[in-house]
C-alpha positions as CSV (number, residue, x, y, z in Angstrom):
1,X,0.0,0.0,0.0
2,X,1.3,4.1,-1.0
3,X,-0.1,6.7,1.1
4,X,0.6,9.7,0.1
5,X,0.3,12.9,2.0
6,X,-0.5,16.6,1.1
7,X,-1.3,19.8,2.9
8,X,-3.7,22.3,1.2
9,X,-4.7,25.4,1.6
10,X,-8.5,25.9,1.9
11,X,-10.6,29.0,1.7
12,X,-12.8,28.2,4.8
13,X,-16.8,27.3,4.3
14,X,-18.8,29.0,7.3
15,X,-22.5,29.4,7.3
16,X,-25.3,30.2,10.1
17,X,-26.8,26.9,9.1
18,X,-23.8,25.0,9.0
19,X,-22.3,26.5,12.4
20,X,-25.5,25.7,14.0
21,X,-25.1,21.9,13.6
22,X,-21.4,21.3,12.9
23,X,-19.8,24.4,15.2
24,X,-15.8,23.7,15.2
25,X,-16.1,20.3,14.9
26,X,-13.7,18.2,12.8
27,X,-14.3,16.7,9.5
28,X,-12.9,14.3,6.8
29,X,-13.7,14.4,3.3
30,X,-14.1,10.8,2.5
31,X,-14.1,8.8,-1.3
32,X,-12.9,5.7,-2.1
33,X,-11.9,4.6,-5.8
34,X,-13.1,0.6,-6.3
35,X,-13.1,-1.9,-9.4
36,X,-16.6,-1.9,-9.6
37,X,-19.9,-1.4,-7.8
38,X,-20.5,-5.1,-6.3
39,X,-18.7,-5.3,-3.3
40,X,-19.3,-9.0,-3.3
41,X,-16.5,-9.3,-6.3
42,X,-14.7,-5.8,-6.1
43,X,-12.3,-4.0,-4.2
44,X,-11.7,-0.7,-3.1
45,X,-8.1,0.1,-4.9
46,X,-8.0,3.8,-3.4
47,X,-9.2,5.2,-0.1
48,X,-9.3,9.0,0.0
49,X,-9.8,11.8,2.5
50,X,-9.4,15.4,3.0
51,X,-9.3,16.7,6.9
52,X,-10.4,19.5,8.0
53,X,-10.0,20.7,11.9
54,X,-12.4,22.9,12.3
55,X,-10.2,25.9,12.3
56,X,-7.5,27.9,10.3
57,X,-7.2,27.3,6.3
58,X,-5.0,24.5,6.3
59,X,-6.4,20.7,5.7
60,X,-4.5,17.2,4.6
61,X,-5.2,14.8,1.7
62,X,-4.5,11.2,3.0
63,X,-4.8,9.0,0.1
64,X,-4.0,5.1,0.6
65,X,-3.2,3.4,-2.7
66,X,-3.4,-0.5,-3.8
67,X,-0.3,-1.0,-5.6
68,X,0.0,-4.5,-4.7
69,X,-3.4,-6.9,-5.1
70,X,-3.6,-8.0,-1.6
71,X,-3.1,-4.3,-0.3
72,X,-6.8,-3.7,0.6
73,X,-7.2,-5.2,4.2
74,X,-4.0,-2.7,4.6
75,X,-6.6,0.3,3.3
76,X,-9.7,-0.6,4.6
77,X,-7.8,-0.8,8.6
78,X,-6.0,2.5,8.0
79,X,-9.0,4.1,6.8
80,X,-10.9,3.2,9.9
81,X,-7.7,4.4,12.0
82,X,-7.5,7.7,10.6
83,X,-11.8,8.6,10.3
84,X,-11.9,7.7,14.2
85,X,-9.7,10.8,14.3
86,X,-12.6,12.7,12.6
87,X,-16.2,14.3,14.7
88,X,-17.7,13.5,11.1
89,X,-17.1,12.7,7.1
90,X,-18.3,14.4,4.4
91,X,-19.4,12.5,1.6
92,X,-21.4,12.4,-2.1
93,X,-23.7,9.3,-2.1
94,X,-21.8,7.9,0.6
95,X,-24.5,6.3,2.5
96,X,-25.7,4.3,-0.2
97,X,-22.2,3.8,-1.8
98,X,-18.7,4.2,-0.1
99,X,-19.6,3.3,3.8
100,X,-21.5,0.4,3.0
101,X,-19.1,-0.9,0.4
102,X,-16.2,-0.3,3.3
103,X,-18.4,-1.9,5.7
104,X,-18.6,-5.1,3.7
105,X,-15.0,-5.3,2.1
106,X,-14.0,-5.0,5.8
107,X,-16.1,-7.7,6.9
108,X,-14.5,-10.0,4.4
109,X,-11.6,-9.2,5.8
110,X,-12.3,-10.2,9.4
111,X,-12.7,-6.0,10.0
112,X,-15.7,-3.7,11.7
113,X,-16.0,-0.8,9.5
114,X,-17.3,1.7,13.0
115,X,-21.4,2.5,12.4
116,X,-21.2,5.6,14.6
117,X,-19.6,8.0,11.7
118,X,-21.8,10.8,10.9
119,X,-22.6,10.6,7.2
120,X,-23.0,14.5,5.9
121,X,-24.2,13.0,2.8
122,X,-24.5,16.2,0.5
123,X,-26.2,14.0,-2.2
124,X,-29.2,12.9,0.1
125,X,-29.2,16.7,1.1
126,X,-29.2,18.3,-2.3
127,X,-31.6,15.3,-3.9
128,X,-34.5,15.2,-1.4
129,X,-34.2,19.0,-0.3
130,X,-34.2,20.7,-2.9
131,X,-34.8,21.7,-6.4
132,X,-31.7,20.9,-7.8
133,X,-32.9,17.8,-9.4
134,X,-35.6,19.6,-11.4
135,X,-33.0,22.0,-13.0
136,X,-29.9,19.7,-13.8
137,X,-29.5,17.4,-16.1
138,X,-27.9,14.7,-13.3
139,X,-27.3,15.3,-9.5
140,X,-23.9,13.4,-10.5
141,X,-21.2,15.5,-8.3
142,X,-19.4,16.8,-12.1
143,X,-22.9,18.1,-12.7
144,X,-23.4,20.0,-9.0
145,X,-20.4,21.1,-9.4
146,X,-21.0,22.9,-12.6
147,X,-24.2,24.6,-11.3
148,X,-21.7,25.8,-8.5
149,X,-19.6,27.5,-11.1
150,X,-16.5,25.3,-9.7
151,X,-15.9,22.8,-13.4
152,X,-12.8,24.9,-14.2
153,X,-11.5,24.3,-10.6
154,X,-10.9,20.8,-11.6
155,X,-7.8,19.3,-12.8
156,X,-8.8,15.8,-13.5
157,X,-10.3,14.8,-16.8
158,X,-11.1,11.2,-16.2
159,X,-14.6,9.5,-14.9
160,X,-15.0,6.4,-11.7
161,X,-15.4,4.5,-14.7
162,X,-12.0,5.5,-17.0
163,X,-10.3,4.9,-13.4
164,X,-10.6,1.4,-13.3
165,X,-10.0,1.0,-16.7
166,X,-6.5,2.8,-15.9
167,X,-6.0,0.8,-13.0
168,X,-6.0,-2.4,-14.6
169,X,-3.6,-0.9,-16.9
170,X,-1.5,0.6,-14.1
171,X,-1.5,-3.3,-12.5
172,X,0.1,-4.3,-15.8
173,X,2.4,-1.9,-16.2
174,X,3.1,0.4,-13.1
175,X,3.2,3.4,-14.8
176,X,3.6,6.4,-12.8
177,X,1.9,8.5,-14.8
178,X,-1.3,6.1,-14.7
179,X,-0.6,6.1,-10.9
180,X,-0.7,10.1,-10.7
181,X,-3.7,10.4,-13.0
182,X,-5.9,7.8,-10.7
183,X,-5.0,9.5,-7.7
184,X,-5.8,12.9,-9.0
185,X,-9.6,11.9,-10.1
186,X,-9.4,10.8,-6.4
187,X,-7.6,14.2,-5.2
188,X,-9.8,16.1,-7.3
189,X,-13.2,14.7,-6.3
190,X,-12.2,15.2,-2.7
191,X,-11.1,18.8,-3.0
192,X,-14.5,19.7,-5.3
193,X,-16.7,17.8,-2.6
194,X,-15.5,20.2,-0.4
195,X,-16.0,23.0,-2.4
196,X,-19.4,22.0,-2.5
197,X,-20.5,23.0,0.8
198,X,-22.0,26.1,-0.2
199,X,-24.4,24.1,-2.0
200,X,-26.5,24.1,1.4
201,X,-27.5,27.5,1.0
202,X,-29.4,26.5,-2.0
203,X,-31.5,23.8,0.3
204,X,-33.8,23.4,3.1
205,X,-30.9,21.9,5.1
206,X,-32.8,22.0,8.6
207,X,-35.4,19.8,7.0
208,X,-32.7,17.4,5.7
209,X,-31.2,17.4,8.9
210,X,-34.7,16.7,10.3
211,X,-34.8,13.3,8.1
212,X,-31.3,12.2,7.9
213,X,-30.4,13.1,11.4
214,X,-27.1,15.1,12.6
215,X,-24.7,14.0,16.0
216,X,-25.7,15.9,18.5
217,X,-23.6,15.8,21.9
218,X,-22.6,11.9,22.1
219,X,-25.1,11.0,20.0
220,X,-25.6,10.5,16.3
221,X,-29.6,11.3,16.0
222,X,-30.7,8.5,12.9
223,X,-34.0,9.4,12.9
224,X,-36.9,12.1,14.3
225,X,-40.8,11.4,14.1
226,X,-44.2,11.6,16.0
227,X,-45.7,9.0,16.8
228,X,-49.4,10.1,18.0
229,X,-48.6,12.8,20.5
230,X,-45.0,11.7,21.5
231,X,-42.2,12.8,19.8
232,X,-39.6,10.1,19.3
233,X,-35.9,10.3,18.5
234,X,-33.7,7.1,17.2
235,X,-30.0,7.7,17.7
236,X,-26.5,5.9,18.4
237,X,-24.4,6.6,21.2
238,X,-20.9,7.7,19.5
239,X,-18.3,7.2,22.2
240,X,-18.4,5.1,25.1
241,X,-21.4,3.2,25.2
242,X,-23.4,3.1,28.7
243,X,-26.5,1.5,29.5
244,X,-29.1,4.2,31.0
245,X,-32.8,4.2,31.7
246,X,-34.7,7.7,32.7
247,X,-38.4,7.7,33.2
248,X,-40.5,10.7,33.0
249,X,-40.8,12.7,36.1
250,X,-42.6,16.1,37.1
251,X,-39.3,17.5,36.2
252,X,-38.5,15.7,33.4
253,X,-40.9,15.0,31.6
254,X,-39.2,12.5,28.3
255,X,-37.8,9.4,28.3
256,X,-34.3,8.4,27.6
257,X,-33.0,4.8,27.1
258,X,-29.5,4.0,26.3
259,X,-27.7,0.5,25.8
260,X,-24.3,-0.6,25.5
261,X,-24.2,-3.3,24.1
262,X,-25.9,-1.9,20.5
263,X,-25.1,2.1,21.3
264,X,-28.9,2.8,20.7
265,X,-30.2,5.3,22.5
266,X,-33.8,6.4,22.2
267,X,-35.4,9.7,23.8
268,X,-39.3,9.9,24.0
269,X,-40.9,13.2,24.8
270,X,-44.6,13.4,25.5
271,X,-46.5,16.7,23.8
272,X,-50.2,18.0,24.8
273,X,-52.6,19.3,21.8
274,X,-54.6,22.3,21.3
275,X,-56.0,24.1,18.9
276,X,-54.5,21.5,15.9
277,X,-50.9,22.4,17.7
278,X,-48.9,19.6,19.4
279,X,-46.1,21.1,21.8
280,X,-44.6,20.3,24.7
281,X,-42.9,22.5,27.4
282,X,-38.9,22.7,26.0
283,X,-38.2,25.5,29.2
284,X,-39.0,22.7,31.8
285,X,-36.6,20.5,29.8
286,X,-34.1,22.9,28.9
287,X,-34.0,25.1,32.1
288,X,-31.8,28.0,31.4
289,X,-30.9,26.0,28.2
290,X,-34.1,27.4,26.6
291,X,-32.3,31.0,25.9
292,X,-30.6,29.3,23.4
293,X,-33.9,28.6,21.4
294,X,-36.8,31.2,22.8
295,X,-36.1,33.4,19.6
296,X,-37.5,30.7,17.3
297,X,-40.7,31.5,15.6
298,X,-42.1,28.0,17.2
299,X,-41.4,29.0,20.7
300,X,-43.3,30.4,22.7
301,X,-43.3,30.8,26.6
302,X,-40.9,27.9,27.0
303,X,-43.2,26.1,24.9
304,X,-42.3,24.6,21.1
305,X,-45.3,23.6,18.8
306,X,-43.8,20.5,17.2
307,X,-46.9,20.2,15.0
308,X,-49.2,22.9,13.8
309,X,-51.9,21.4,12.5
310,X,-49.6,19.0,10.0
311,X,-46.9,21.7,9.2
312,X,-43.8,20.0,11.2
313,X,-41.1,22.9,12.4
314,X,-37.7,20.9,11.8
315,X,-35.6,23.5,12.9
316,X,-37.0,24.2,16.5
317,X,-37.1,20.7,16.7
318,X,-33.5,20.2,15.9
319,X,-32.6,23.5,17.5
320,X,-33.5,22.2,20.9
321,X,-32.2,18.3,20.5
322,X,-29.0,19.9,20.0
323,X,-29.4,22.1,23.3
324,X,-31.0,19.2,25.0
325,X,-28.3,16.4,23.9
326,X,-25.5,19.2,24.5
327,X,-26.1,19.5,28.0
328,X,-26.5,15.5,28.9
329,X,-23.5,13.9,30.5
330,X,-21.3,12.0,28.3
């Protein structure tokens, strides 16, 4: 296995939206290069990522290379070294494509690929949250990336699928100049992901953080709904797994259930309906925590409408799981 290592200068992505639910926290662009799309018969033959601190301008590219056939046990246990390093990754179909093909190359391997990573999936976000998909000809990256104005800020002139082709080549002949183009479609995919940040702005990325969940505290929220007039929140613990049980009191009036043994943790907060609203008193939860959220426009008096009458409000929802979870031990 090559790894190869490169600082880069970065001209830093901040948003409101993006501070709120990602803050400082660190981040690792992550793509992987493979000889096909069955991970039953293929292999990941590149394993790429681009970390970000959190701070400053300055990131690294960590790419790890197969230039040897048995090299990808080698990749796939570095890979999970260096993204435990990481608060979250950042990828481009990566829920549906490059952590689940990791997850079962590694198990091939006798490896656990880790299922507490945060997935900031910008395809899931751009394809179910906003209009993108009615304007564009593809929501394939090359295409996003063209909307964004950001095509001539890309080197590489090959596609996933001329990589392989080269690759097979490379195997052949072990030409460096087949090595350095595969690794710059890799390089270059990486750099433009992040470059594709901004794309947010062009979103409803509280509602897409409603349904594909965002770590909050120690946990890793997977999913948000009501069920009749409770609202329920499915999550994973992210560090240190404990087992806890806390039953609603006059105090606190939710639920919260943790186990160890899965990391699953599950918090159930009973709401009260009037009028077609269903709310429930966040200030008795929050305690001086709910300065952090009164200036919502679904706050009132301490009180957030979760519901009103079948319009959902995602961000006061989120808004005050991430002031809730922030303030939990752990």
């Amino acid at each position: 296995m090559k790894t190869i290592e490169k600082n880069i200068k970065l001209n830093k992505y901040s948003s409101k939206v993006f501070t709120m639910y990602f803050g400082k926290k660190s981040f690792a662009v992550f793509d992987i290069e493979t000889t096909g799309l069955m991970p039953s018969s293929c292999r990941v033959i590149i394993s790429g990522m681009l970390f970000y601190p959190g701070y400053g301008d300055e990131g690294k590219i960590i790419q790890l290379f197969a230039d040897k056939p048995d090299d990808e046990r080698e990749i796939i246990s570095r890979s999970m070294e260096l993204l435990g390093e990481a608060d979250f990754i950042l990828t481009y179909n990566g829920r549906h494509f490059d952590v689940p093909f990791m997850q079962k190359r590694a198990q091939k391997h006798g490896l656990v690929f880790p299922d507490n990573l945060y997935d900031l999936d910008l395809y899931l976000v751009v394809n179910g949250h906003s209009n993108l998909r009615e304007v564009l000809p593809s929501l394939s990256q090359k295409s996003v990336e063209r909307y964004m104005g950001l095509a001539d800020t890309r080197d590489d002139e090959i596609s996933g699928g001329e990589s392989v082709r080269l690759y097979e080549l490379y195997m052949e002949t072990k030409s460096f100049d087949l090595e350095r183009r595969i690794l710059l479609h890799n390089h270059d995919d990486l750099i433009q992901l992040y470059k594709l940040l901004p794309v947010i702005a062009s979103t409803d990325f509280h509602g897409a953080m409603f349904r594909l969940g965002f770590p909050a505290g120690n946990l890793n929220i997977e999913k948000i709904m009501l069920k009749g007039r409770e609202l329920h929140v499915m999550a994973k613990q992210r560090t240190s797994p404990a087992d806890y049980i806390s039953f609603p009191t006059m105090d606190r009036p939710y639920s919260l259930i943790m186990d160890s043994s899965s990391g699953d943790a599950e918090i159930i907060i009973p709401c009260e309906v009037e009028a077609g609203a269903l709310y429930f008193d966040a200030g008795l939860i929050l305690g001086d925590g709910i300065s952090e959220i009164e200036n919502y426009p679904a706050v009132t008096n301490g009180y957030l409408v979760v519901n009103d009458n079948g319009r959902t409000n995602p961000m006061e929802i989120n808004a005050f799981l991430l002031a809730f979870l922030r303030s939990m031990p752990g």
